[in-house]
PyMOL commands that place a pseudoatom at each C-alpha (Angstrom):
pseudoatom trace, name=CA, resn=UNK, resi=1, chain=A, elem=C, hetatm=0, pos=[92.719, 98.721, 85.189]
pseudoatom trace, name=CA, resn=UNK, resi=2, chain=A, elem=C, hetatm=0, pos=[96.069, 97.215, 86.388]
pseudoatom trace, name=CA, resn=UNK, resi=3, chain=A, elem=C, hetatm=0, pos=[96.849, 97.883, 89.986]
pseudoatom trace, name=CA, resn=UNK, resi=4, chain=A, elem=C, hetatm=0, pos=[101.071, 97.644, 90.561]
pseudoatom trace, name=CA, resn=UNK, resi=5, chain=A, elem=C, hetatm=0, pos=[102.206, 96.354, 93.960]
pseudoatom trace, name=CA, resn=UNK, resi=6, chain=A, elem=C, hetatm=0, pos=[105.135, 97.977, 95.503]
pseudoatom trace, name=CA, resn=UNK, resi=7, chain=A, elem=C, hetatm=0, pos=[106.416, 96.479, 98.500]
pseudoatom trace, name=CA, resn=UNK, resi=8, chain=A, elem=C, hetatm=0, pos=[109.396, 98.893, 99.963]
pseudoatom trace, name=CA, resn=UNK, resi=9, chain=A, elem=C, hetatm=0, pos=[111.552, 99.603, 102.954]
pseudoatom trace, name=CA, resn=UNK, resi=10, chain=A, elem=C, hetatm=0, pos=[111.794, 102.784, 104.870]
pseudoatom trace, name=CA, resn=UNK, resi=11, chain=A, elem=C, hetatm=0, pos=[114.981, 102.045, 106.283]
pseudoatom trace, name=CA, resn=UNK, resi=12, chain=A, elem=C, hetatm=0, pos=[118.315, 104.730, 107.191]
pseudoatom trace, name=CA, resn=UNK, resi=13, chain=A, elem=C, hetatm=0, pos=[117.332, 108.574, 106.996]
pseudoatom trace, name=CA, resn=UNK, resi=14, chain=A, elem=C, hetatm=0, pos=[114.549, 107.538, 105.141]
pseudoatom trace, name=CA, resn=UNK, resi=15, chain=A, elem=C, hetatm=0, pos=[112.632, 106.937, 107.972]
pseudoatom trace, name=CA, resn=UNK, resi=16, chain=A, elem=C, hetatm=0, pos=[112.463, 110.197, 108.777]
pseudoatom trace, name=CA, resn=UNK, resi=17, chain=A, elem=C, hetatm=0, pos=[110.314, 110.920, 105.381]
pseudoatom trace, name=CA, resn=UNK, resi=18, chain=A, elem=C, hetatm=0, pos=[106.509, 111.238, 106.707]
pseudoatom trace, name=CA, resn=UNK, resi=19, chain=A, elem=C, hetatm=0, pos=[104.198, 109.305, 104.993]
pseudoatom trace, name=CA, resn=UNK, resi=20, chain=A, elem=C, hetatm=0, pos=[102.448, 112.090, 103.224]
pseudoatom trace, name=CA, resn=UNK, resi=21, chain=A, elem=C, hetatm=0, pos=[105.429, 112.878, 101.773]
pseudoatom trace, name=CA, resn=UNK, resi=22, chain=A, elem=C, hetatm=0, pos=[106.190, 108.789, 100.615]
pseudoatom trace, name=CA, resn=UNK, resi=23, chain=A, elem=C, hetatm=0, pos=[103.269, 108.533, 98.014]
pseudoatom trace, name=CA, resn=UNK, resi=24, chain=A, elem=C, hetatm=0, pos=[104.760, 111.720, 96.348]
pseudoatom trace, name=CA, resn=UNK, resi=25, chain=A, elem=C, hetatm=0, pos=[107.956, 110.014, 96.130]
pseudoatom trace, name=CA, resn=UNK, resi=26, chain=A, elem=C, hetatm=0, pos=[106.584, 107.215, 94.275]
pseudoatom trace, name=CA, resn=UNK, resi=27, chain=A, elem=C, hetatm=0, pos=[104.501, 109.025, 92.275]
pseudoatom trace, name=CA, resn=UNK, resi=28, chain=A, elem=C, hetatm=0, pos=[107.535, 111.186, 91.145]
pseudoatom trace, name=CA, resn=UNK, resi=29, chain=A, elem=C, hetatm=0, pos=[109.777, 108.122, 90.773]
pseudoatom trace, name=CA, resn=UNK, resi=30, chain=A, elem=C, hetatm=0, pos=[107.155, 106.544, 88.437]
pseudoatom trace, name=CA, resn=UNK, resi=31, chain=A, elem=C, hetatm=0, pos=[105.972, 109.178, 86.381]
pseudoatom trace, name=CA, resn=UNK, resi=32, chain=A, elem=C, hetatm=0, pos=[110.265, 109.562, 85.644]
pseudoatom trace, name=CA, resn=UNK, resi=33, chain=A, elem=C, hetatm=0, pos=[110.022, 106.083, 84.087]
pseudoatom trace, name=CA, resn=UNK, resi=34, chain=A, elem=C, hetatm=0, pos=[106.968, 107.375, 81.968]
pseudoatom trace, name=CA, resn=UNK, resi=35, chain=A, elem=C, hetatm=0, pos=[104.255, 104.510, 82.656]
pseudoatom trace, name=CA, resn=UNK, resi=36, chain=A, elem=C, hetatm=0, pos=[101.251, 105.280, 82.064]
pseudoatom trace, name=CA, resn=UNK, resi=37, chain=A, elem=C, hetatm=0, pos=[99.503, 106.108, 85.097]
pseudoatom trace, name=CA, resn=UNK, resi=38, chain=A, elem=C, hetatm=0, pos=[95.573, 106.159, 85.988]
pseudoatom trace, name=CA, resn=UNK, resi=39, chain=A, elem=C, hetatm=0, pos=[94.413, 109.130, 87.737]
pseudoatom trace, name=CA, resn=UNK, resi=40, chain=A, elem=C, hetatm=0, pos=[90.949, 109.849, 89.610]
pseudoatom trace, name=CA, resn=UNK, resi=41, chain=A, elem=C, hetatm=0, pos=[88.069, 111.637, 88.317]
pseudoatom trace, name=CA, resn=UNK, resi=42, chain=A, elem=C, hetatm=0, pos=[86.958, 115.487, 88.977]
pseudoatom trace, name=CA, resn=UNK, resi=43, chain=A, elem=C, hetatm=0, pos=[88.025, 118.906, 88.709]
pseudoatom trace, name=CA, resn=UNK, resi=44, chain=A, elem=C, hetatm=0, pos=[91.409, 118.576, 91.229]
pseudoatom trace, name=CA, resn=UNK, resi=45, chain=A, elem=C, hetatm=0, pos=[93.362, 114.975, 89.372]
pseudoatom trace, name=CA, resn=UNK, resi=46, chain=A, elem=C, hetatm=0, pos=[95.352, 112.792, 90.971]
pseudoatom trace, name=CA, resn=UNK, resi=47, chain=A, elem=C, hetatm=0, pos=[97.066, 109.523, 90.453]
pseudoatom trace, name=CA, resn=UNK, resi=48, chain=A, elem=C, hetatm=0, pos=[95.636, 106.662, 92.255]
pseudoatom trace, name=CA, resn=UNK, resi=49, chain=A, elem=C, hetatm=0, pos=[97.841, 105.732, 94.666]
pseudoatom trace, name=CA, resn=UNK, resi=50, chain=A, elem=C, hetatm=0, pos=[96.817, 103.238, 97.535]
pseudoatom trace, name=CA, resn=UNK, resi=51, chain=A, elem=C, hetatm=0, pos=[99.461, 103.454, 100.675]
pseudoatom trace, name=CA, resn=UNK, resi=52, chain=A, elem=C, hetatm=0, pos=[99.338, 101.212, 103.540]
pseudoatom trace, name=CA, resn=UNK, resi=53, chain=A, elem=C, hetatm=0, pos=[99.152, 101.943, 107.116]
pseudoatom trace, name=CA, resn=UNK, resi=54, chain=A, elem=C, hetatm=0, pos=[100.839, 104.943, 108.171]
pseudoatom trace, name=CA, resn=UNK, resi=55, chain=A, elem=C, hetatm=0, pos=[104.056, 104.894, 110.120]
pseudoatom trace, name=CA, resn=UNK, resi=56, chain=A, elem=C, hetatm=0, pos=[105.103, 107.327, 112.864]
pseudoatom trace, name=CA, resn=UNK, resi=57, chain=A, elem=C, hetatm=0, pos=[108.224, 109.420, 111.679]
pseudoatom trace, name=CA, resn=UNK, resi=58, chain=A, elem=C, hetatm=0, pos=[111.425, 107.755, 112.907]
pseudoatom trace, name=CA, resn=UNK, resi=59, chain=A, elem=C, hetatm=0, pos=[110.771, 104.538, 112.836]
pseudoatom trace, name=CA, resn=UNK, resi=60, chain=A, elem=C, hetatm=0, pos=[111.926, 102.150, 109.912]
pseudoatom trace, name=CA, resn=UNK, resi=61, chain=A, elem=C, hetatm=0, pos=[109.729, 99.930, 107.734]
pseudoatom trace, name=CA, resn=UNK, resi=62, chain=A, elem=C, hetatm=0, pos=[110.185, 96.463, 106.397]
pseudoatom trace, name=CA, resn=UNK, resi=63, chain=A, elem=C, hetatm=0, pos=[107.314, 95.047, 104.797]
pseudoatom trace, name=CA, resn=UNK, resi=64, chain=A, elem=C, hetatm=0, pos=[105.417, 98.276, 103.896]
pseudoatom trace, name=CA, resn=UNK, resi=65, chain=A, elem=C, hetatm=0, pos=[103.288, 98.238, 100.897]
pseudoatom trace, name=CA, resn=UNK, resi=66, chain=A, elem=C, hetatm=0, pos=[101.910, 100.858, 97.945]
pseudoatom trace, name=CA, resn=UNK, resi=67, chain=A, elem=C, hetatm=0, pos=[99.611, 100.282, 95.094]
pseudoatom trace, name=CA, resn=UNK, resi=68, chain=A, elem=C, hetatm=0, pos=[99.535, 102.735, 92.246]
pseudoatom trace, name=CA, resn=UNK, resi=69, chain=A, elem=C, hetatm=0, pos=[96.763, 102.366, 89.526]
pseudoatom trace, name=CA, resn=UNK, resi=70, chain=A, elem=C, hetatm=0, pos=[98.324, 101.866, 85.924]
pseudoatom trace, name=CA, resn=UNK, resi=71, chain=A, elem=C, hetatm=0, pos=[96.612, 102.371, 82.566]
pseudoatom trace, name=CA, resn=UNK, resi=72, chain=A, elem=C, hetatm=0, pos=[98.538, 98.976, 80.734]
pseudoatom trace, name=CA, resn=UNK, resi=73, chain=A, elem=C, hetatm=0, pos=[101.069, 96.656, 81.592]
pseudoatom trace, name=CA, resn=UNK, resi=74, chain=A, elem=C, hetatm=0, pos=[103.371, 97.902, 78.969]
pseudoatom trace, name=CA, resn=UNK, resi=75, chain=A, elem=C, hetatm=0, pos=[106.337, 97.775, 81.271]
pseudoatom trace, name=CA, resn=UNK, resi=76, chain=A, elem=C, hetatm=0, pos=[107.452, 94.725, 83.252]
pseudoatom trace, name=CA, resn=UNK, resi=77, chain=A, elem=C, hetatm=0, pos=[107.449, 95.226, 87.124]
pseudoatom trace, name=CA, resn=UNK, resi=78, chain=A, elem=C, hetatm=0, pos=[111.120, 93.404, 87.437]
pseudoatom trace, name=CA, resn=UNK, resi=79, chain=A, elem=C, hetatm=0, pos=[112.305, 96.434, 84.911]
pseudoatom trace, name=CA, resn=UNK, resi=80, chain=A, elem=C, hetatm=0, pos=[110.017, 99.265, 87.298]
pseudoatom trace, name=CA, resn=UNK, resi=81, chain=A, elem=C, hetatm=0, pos=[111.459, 97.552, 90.726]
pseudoatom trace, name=CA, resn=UNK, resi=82, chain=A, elem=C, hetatm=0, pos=[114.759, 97.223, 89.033]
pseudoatom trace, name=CA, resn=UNK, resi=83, chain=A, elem=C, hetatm=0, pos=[114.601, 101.324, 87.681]
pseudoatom trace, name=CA, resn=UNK, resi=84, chain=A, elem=C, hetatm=0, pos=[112.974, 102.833, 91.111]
pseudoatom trace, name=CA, resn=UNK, resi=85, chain=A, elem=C, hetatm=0, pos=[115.696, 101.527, 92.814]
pseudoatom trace, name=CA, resn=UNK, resi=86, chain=A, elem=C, hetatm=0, pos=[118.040, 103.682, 90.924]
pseudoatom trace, name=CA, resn=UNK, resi=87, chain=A, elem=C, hetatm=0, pos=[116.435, 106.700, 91.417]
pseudoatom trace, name=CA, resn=UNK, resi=88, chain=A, elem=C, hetatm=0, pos=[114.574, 106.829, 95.042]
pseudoatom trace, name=CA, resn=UNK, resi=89, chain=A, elem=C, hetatm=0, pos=[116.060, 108.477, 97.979]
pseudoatom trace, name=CA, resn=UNK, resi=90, chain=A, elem=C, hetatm=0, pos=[118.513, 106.631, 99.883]
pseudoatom trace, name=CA, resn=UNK, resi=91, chain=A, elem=C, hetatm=0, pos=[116.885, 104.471, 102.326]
pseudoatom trace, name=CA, resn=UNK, resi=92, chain=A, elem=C, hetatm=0, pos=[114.323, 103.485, 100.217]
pseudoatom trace, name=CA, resn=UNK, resi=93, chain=A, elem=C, hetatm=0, pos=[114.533, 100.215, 98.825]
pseudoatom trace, name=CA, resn=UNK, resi=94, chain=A, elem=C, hetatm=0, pos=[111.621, 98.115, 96.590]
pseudoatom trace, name=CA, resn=UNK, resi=95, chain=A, elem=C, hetatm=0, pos=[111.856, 94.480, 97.645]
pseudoatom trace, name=CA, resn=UNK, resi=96, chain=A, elem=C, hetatm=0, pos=[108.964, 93.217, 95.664]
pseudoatom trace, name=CA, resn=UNK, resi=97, chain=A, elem=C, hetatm=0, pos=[107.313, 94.588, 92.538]
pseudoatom trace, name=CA, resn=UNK, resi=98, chain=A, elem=C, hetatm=0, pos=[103.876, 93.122, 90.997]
pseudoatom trace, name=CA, resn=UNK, resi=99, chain=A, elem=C, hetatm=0, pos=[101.157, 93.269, 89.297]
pseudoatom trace, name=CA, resn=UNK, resi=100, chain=A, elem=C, hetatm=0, pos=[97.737, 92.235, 91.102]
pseudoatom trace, name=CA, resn=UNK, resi=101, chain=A, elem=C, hetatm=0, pos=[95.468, 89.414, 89.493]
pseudoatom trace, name=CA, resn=UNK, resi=102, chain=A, elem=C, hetatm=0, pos=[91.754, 90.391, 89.206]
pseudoatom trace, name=CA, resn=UNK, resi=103, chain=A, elem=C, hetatm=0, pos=[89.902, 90.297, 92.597]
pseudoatom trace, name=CA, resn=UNK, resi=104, chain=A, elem=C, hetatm=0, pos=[92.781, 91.131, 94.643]
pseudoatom trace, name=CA, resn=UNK, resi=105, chain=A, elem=C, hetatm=0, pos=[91.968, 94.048, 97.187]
pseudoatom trace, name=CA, resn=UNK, resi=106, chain=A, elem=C, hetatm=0, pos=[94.021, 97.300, 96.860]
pseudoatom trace, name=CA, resn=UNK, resi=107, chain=A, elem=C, hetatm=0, pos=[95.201, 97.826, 99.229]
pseudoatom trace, name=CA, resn=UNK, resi=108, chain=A, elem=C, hetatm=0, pos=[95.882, 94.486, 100.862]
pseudoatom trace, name=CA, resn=UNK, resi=109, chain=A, elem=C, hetatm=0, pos=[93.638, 93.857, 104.063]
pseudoatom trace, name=CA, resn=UNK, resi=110, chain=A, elem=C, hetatm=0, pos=[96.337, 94.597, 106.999]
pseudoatom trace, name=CA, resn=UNK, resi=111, chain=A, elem=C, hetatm=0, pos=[95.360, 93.463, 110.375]
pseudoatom trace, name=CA, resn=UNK, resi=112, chain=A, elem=C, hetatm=0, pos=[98.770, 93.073, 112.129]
pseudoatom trace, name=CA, resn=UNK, resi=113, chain=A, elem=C, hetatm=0, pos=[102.625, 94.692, 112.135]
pseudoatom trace, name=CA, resn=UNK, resi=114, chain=A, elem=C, hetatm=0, pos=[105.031, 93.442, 114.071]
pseudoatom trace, name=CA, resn=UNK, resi=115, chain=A, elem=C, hetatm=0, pos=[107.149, 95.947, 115.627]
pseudoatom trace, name=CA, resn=UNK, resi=116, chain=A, elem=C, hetatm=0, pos=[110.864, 95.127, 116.478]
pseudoatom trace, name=CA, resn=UNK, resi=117, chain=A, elem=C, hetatm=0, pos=[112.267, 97.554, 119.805]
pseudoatom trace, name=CA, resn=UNK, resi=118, chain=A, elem=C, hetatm=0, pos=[116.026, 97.564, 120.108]
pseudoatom trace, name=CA, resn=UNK, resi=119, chain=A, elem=C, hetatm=0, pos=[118.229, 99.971, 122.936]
pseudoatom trace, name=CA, resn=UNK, resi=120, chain=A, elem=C, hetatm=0, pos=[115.092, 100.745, 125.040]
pseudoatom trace, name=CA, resn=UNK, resi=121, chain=A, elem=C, hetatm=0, pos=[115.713, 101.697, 128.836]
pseudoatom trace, name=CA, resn=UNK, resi=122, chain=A, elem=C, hetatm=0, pos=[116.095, 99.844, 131.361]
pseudoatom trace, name=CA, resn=UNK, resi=123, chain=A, elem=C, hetatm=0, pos=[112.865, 100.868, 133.318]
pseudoatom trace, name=CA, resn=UNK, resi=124, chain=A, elem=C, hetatm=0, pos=[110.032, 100.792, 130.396]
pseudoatom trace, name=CA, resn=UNK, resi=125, chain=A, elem=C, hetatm=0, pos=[106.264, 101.345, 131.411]
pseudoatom trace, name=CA, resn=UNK, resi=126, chain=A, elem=C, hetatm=0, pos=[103.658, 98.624, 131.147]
pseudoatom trace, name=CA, resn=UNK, resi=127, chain=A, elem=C, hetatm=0, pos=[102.545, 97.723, 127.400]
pseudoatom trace, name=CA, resn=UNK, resi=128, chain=A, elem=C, hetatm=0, pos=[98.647, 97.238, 126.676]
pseudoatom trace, name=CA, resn=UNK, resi=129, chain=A, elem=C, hetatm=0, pos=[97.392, 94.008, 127.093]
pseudoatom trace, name=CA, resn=UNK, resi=130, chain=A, elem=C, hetatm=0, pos=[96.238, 93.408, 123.157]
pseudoatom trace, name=CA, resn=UNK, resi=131, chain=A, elem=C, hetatm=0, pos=[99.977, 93.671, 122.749]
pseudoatom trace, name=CA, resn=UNK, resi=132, chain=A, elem=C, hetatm=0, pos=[101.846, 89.911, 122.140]
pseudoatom trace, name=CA, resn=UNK, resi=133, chain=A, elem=C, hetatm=0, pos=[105.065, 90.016, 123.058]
pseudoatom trace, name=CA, resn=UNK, resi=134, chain=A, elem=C, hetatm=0, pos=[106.940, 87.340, 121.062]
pseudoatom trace, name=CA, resn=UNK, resi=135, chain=A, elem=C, hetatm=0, pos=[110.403, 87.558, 122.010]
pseudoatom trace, name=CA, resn=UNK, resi=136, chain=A, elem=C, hetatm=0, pos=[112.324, 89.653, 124.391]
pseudoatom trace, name=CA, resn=UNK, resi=137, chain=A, elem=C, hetatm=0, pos=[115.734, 89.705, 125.754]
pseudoatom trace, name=CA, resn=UNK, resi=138, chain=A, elem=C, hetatm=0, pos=[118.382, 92.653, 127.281]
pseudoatom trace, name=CA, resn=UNK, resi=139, chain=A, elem=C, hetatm=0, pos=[118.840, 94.235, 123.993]
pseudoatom trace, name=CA, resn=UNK, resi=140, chain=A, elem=C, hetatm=0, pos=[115.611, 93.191, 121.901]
pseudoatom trace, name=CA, resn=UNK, resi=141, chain=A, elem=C, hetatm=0, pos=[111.314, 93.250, 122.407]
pseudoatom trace, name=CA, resn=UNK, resi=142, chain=A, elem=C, hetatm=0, pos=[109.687, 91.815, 119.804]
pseudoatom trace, name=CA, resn=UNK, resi=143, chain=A, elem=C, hetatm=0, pos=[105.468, 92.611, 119.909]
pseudoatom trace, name=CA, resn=UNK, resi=144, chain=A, elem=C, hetatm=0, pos=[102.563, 92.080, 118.027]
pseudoatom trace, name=CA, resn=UNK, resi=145, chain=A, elem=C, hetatm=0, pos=[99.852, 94.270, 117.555]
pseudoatom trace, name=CA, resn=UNK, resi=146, chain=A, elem=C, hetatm=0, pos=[96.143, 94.495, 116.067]
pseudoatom trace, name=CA, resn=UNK, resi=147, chain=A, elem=C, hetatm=0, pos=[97.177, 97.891, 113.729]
pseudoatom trace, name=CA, resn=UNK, resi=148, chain=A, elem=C, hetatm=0, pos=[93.376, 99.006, 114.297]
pseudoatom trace, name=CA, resn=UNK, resi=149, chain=A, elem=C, hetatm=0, pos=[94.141, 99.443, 117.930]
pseudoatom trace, name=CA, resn=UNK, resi=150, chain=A, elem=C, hetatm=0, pos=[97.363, 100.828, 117.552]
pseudoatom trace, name=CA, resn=UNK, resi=151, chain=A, elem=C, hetatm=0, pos=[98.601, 104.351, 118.233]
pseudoatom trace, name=CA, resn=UNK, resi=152, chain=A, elem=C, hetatm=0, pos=[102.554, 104.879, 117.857]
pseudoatom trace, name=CA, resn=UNK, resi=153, chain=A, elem=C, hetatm=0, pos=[102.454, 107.782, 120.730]
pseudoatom trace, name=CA, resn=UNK, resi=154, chain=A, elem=C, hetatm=0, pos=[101.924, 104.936, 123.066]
pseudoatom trace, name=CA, resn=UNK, resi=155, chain=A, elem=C, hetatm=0, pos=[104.763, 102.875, 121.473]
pseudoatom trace, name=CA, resn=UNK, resi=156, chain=A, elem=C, hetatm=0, pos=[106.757, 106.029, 122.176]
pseudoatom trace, name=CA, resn=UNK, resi=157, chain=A, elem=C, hetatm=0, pos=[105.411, 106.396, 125.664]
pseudoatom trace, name=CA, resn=UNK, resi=158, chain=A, elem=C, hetatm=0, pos=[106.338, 103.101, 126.922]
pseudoatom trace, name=CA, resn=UNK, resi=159, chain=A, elem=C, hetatm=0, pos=[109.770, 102.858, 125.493]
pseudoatom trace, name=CA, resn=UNK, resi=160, chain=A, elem=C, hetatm=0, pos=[111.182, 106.334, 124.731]
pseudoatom trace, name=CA, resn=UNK, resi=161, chain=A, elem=C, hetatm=0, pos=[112.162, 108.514, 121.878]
pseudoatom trace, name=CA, resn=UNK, resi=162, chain=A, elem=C, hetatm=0, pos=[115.737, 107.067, 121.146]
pseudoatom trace, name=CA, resn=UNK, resi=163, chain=A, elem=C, hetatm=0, pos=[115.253, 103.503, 120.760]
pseudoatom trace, name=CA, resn=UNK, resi=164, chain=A, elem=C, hetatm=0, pos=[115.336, 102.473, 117.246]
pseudoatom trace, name=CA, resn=UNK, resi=165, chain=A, elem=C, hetatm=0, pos=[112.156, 100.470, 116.135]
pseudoatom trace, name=CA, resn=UNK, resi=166, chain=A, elem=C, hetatm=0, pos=[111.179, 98.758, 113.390]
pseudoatom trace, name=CA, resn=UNK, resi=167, chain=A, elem=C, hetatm=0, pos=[107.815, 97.716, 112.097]
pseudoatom trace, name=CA, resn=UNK, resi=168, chain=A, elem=C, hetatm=0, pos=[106.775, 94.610, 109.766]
pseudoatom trace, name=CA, resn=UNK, resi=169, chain=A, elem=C, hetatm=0, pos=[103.756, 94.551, 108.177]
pseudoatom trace, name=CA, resn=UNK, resi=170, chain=A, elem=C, hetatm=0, pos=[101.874, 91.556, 108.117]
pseudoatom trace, name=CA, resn=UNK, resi=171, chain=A, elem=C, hetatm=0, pos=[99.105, 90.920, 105.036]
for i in range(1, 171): cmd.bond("trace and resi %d" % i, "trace and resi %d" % (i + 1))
show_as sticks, trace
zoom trace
């Protein structure tokens, strides 16, 4: 079965949609363009829908990713990327819209995100080691992170509630 890759940003108000609540976007936003969807097996369907790592409320996505199962490739993904656009929430945006070639993993194997920290305080705590900082300057940290062990509390720890922050996924 066909496996369409979504890759989206969470940017605006939108990221303050939880991520439980981002695959029923989607899945709403597709079904309204009638493809024809693949769903799972057993007495409680659903549609297969693969999301990526989960993102804390409040902070923005750039590179995040979603693959939902299809039945046929009936419908070109320029025309779906081109058509979700229209109709999802503002904030999210579809950047890139495919379909997989056999033997690609769904979802993608993500080992990294790069998170981008802007209007932090002055007087921030001490980040983990495993954390690469890339670039920083007065108004900008830029880190790296192994998403395996990564918890957003202590992103939110170190550098506060109100600084706006922005992860990247990297796959």
């Amino acid at each position: 079965m066909p496996v369409l890759r979504m890759i989206y940003e969470r940017q605006g108000v939108a990221r303050f949609i939880s991520v439980n609540y981002i695959g029923k976007i989607f899945e709403r936003a597709v079904r309204r363009l009638q493809v024809n969807l693949e769903f799972s097996y057993g007495y409680s369907r659903r549609v297969r829908i693969s999301l990526g790592p989960p993102v804390a409320v409040g902070i923005s996505g750039v590179n995040e990713v979603i693959d939902i199962h299809v039945k046929d490739r009936s419908i070109s993904a320029d025309v779906i990327k081109n058509s979700l656009n229209e109709v999802l929430p503002e904030g999210l945006k579809i950047t890139e819209c495919r379909y997989l070639i056999d033997g690609e993993k769904s979802p993608p194997e993500i080992k990294k995100a790069r998170y981008r920290i802007r209007q932090f305080p002055d007087n921030i705590g001490d980040m983990p080691e495993s954390w690469d900082v890339i670039s920083k300057n007065s108004d900008m940290i830029e880190i790296e992170v192994w998403i395996e062990k990564f918890k957003h509390r202590d992103l939110f720890d170190i550098f506060g509630t109100s600084c706006q922050i922005e992860r990247k996924l990297i796959f």
